[in-house]
KEVOKE-884216 format. One record per residue (C-alpha): residue in three letters; x, y, z. Coordinates in steps of 0.5 Angstrom, whole numbers, padded with zeros to 4 digits, always signed. Example, Ala and Ser with C-alpha at 12.3 -4.5 7.8 and 13.67 -1.06 7.14 Angstrom:
ALA+0025-0009+0016;SER+0027-0002+0014;
END
This chain:
UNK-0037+0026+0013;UNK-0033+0022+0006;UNK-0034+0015+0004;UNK-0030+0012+0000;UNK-0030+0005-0004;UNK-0022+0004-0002;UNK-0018+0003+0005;UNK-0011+0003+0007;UNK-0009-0002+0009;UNK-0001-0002+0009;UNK+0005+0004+0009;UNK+0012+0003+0008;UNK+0018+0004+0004;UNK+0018+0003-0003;UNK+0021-0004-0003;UNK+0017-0007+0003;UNK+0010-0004-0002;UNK+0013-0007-0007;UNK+0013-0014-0004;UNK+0006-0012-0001;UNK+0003-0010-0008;UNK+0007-0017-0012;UNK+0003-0022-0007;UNK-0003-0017-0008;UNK-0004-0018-0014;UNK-0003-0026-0015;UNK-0009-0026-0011;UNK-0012-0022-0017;UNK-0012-0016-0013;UNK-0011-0010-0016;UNK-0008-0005-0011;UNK-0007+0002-0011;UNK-0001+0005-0009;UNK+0000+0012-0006;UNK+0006+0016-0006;UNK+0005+0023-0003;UNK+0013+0024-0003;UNK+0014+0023-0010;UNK+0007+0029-0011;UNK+0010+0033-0006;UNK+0016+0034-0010;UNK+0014+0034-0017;UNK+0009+0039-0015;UNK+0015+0043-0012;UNK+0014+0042-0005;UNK+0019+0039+0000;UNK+0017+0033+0003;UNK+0018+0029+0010;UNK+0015+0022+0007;UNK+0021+0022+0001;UNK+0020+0014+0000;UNK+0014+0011+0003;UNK+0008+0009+0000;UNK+0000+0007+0002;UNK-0003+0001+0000;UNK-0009+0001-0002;UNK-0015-0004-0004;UNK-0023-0003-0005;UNK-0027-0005+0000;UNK-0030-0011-0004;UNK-0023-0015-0002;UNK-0021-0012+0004;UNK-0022-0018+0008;UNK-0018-0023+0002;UNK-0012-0017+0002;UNK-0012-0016+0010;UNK-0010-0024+0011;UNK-0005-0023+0004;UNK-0002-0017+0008;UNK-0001-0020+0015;UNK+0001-0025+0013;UNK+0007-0022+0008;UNK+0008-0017+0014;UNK+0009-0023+0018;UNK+0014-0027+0013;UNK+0018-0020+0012;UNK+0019-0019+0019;UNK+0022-0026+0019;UNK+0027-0025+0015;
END
């Protein structure tokens, strides 16, 4: 079993991450964003994730991001 120091903790388009990752990082987390799609295809493979991203966080802030993400996931769900 792997252990990692980072967890998931949203999945979407290119601009819904953006939002995600925008209001992240003015909490002073610094997320990291995952594009298998865009790896996929400069490898030379094709892609059926074309566009949608990961986002991920260290585990020492998850709590503080997961309040952040709902609650952006809220305010765009709104819209």
């Amino acid at each position: 079993m792997s252990t990692t120091e980072y967890t998931k903790v949203y999945y979407g388009n290119f601009i819904l991450v953006t939002r995600v990752k925008d209001e992240l990082e003015a909490a002073g987390i610094v997320p990291i964003i995952k594009d298998e799609g865009e790896s996929q295809r400069l490898a030379g493979y094709a892609s059926m994730n074309q566009g949608f991203q990961e986002v991920y966080v260290h585990n020492d802030e998850l709590e503080k991001a997961m309040v952040i993400v709902n609650k952006t996931k809220a305010e765009m769900e709104a819209s």
